[in-house]
N, CA, C and O atoms as a GROMACS GRO file, in nm:
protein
  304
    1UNK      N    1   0.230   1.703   0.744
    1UNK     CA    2   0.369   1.664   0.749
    1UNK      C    3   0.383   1.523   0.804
    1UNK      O    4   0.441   1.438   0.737
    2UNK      N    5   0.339   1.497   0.908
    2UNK     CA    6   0.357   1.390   0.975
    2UNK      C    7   0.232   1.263   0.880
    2UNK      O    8   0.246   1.151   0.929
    3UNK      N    9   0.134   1.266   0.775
    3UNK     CA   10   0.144   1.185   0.678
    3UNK      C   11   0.206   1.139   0.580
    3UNK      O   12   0.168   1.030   0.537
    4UNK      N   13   0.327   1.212   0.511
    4UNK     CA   14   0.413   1.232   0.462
    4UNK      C   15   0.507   1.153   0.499
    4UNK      O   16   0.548   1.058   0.433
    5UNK      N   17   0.546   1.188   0.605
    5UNK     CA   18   0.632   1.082   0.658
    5UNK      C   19   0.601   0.912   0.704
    5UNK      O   20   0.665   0.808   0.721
    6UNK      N   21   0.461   0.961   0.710
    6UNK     CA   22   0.405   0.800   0.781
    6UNK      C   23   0.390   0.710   0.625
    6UNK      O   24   0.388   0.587   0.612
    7UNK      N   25   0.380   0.809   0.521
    7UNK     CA   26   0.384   0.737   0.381
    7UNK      C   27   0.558   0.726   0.328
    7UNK      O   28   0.596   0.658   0.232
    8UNK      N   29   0.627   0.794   0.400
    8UNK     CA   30   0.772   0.743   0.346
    8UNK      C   31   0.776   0.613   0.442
    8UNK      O   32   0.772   0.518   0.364
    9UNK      N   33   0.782   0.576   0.544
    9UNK     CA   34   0.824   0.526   0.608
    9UNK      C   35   0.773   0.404   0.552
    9UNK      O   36   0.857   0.314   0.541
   10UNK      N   37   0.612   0.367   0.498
   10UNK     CA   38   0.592   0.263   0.441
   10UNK      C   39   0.634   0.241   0.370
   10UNK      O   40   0.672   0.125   0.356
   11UNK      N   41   0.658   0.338   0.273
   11UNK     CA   42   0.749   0.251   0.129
   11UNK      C   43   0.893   0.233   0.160
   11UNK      O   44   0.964   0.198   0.066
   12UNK      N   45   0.943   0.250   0.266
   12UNK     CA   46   1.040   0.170   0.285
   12UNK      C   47   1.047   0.067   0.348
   12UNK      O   48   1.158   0.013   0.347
   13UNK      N   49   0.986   0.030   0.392
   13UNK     CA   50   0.967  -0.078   0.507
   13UNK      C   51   0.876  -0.190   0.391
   13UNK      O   52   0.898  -0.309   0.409
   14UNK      N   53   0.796  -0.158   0.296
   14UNK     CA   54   0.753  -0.232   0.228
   14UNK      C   55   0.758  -0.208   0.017
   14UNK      O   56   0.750  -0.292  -0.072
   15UNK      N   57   0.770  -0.111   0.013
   15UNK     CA   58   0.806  -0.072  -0.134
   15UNK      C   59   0.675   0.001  -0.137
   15UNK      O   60   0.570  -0.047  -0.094
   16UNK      N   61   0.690   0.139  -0.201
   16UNK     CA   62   0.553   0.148  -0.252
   16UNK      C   63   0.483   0.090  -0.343
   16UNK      O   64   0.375   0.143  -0.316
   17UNK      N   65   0.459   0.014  -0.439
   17UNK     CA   66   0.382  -0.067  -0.501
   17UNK      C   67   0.324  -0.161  -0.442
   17UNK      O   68   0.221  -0.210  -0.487
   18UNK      N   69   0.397  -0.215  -0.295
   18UNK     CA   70   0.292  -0.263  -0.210
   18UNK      C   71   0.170  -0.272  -0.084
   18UNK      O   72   0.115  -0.356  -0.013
   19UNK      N   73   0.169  -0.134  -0.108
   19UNK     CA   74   0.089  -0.060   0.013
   19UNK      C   75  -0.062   0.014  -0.115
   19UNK      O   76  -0.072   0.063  -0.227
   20UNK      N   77  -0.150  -0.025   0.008
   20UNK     CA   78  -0.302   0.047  -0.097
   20UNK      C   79  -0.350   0.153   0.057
   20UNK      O   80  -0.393   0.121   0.167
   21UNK      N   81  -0.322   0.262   0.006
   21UNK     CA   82  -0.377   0.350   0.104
   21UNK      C   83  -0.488   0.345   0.103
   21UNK      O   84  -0.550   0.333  -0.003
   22UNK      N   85  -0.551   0.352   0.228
   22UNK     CA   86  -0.731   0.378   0.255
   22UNK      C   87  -0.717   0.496   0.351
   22UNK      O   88  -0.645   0.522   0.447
   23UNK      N   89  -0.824   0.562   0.280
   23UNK     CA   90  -0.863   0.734   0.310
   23UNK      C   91  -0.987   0.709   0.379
   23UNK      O   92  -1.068   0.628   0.332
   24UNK      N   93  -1.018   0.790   0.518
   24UNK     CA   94  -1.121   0.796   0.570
   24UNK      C   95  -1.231   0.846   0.439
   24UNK      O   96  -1.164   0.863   0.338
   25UNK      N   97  -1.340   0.867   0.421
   25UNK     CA   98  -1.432   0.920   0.406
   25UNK      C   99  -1.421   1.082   0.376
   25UNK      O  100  -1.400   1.135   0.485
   26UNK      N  101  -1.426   1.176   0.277
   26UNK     CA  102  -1.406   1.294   0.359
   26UNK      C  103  -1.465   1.350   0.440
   26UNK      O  104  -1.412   1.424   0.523
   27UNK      N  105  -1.637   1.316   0.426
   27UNK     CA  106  -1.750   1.331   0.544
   27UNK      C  107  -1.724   1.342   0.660
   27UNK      O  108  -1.781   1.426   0.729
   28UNK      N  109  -1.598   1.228   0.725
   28UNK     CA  110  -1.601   1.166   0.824
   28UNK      C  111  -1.500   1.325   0.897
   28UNK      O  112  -1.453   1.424   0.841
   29UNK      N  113  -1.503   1.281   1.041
   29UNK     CA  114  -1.425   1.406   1.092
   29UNK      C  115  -1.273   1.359   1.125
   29UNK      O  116  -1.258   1.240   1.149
   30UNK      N  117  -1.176   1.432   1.128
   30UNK     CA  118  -1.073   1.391   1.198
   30UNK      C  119  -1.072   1.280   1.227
   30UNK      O  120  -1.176   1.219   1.249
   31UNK      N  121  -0.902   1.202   1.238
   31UNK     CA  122  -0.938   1.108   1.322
   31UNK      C  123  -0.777   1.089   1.341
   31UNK      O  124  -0.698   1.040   1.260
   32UNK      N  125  -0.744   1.154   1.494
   32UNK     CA  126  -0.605   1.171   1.578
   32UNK      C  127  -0.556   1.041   1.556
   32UNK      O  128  -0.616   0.934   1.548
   33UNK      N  129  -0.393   1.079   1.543
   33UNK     CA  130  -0.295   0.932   1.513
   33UNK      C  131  -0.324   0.858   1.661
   33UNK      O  132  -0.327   0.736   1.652
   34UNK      N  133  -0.343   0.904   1.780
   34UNK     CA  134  -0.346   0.817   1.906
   34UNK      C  135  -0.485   0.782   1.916
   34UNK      O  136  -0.492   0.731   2.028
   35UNK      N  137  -0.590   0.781   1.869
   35UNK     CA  138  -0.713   0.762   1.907
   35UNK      C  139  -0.745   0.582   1.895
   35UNK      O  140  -0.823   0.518   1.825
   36UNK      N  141  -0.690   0.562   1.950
   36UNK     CA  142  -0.658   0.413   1.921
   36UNK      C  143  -0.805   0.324   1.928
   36UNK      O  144  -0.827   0.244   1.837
   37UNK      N  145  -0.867   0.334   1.996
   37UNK     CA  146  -1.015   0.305   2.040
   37UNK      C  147  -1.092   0.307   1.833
   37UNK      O  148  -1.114   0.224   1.745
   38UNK      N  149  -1.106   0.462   1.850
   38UNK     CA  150  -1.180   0.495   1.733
   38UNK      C  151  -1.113   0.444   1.618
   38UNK      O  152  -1.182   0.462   1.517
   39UNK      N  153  -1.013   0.393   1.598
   39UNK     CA  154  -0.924   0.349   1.465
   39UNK      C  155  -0.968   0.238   1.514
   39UNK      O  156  -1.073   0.234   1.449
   40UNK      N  157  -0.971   0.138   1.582
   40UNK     CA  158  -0.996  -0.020   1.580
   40UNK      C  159  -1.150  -0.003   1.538
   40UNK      O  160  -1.185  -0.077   1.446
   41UNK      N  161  -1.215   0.053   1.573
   41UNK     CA  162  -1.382   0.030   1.571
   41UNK      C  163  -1.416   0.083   1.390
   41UNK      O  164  -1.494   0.027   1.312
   42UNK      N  165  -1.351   0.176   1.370
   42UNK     CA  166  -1.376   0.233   1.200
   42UNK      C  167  -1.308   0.224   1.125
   42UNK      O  168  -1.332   0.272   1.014
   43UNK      N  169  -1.181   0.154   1.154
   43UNK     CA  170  -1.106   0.133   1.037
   43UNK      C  171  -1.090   0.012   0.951
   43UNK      O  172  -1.048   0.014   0.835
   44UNK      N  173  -1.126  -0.093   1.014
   44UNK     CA  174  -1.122  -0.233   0.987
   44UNK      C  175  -1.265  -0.238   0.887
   44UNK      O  176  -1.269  -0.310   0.787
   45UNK      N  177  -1.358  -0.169   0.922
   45UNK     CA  178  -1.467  -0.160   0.815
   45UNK      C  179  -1.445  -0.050   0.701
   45UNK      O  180  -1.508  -0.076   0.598
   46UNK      N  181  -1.371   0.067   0.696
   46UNK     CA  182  -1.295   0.146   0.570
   46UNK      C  183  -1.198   0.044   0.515
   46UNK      O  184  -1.191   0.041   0.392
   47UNK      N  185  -1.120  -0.042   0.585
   47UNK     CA  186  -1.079  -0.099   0.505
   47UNK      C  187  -1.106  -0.238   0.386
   47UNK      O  188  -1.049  -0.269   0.282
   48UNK      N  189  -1.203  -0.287   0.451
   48UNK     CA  190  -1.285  -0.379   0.381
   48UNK      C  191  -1.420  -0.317   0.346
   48UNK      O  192  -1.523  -0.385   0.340
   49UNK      N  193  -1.418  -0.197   0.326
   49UNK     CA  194  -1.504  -0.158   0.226
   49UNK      C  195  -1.419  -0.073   0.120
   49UNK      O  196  -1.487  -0.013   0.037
   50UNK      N  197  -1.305  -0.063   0.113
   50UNK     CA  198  -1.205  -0.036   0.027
   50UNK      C  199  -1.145  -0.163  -0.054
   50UNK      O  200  -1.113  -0.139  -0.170
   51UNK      N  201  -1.130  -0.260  -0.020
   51UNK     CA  202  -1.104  -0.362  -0.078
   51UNK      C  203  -1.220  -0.399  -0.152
   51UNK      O  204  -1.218  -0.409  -0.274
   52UNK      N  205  -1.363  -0.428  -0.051
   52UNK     CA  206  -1.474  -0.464  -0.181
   52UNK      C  207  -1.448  -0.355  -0.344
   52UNK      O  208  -1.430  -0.377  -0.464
   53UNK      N  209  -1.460  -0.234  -0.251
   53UNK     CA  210  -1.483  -0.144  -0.403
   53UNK      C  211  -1.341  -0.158  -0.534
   53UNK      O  212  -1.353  -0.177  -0.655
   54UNK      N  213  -1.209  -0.141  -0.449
   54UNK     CA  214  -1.101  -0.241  -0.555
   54UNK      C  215  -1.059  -0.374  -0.547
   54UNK      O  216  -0.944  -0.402  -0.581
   55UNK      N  217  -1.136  -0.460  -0.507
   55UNK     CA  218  -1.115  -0.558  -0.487
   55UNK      C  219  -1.033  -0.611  -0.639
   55UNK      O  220  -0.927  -0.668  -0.618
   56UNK      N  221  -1.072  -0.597  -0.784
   56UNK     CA  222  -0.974  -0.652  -0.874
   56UNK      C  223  -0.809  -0.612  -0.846
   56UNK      O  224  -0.724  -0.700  -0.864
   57UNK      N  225  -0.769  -0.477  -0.800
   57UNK     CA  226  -0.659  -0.405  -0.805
   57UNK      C  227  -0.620  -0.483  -0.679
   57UNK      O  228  -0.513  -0.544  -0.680
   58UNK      N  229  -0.678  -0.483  -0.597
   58UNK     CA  230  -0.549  -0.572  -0.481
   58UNK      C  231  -0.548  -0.708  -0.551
   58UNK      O  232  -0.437  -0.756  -0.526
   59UNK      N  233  -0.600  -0.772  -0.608
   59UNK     CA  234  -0.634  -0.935  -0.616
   59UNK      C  235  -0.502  -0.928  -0.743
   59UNK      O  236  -0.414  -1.015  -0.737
   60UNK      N  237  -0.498  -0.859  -0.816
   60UNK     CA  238  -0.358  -0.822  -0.904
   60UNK      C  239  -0.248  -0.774  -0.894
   60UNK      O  240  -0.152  -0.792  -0.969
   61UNK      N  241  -0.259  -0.661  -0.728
   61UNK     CA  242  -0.106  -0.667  -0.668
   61UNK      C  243  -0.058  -0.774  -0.596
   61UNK      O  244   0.050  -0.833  -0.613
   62UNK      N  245  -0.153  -0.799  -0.505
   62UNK     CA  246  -0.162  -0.906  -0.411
   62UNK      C  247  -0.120  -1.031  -0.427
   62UNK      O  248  -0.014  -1.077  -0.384
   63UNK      N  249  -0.217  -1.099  -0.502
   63UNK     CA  250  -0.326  -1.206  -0.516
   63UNK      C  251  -0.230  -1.287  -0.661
   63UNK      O  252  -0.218  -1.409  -0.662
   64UNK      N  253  -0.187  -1.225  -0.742
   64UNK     CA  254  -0.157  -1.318  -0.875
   64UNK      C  255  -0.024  -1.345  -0.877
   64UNK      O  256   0.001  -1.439  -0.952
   65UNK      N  257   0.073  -1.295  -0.821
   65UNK     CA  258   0.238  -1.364  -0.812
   65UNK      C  259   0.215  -1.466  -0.768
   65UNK      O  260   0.111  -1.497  -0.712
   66UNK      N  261   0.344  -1.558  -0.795
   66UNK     CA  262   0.364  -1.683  -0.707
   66UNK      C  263   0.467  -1.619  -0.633
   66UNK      O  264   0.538  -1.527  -0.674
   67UNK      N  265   0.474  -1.676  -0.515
   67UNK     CA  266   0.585  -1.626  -0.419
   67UNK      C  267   0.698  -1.750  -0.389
   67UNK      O  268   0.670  -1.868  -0.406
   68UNK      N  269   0.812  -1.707  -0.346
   68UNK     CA  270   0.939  -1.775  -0.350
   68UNK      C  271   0.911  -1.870  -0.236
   68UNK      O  272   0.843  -1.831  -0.142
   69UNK      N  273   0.958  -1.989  -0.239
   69UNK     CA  274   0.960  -2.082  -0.114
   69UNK      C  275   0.976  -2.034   0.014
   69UNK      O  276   1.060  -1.944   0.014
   70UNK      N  277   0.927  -2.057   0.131
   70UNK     CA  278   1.013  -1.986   0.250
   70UNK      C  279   1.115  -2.086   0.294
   70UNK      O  280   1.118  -2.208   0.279
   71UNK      N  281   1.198  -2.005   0.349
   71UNK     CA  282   1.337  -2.077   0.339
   71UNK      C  283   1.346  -2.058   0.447
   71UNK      O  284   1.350  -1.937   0.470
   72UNK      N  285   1.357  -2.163   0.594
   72UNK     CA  286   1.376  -2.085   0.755
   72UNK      C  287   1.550  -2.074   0.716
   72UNK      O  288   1.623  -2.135   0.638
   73UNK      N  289   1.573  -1.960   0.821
   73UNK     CA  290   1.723  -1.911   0.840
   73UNK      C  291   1.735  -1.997   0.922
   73UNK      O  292   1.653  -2.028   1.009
   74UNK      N  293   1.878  -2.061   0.894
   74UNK     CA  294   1.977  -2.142   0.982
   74UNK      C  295   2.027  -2.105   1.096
   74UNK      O  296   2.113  -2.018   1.088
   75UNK      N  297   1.985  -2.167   1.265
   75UNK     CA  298   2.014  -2.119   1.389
   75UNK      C  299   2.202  -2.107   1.384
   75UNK      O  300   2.272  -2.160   1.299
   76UNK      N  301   2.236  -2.048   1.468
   76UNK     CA  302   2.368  -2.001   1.484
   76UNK      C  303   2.426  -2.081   1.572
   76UNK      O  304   2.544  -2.063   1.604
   0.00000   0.00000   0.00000
């Protein structure tokens, strides 16, 4: 339940078409939403070993638009 929601919450906050979920391993065991330690040390390498393996598919969501000028907002 509470992935479910952690996947609504991204596609609103970013659209789903712009989010690439990365899945632990299924090998791998559990891994608690607070375990904050063990998510910095194994996730940063699931995730760039998820990108090597789709690396074309992000480089085509990502990677091939041109994006709009940034425009700073005017102080008040």
């Amino acid at each position: 339940m509470v992935l479910l929601s952690l996947v609504f919450q991204r596609n609103l906050l970013i659209g789903k078409p712009n989010g690439i979920r990365v899945d632990l391993d299924e090998r791998e065991r559990h891994m608690d939403l607070d375990d904050v330690s063990r998510a910095k040390a194994e996730l940063p390498n699931f995730a760039r070993s998820h990108a090597e393996v789709n690396g074309q598919l992000i480089r085509q969501i990502f990677l091939m638009d041109e994006v709009d000028r940034f425009v700073r907002c005017p102080h008040q």
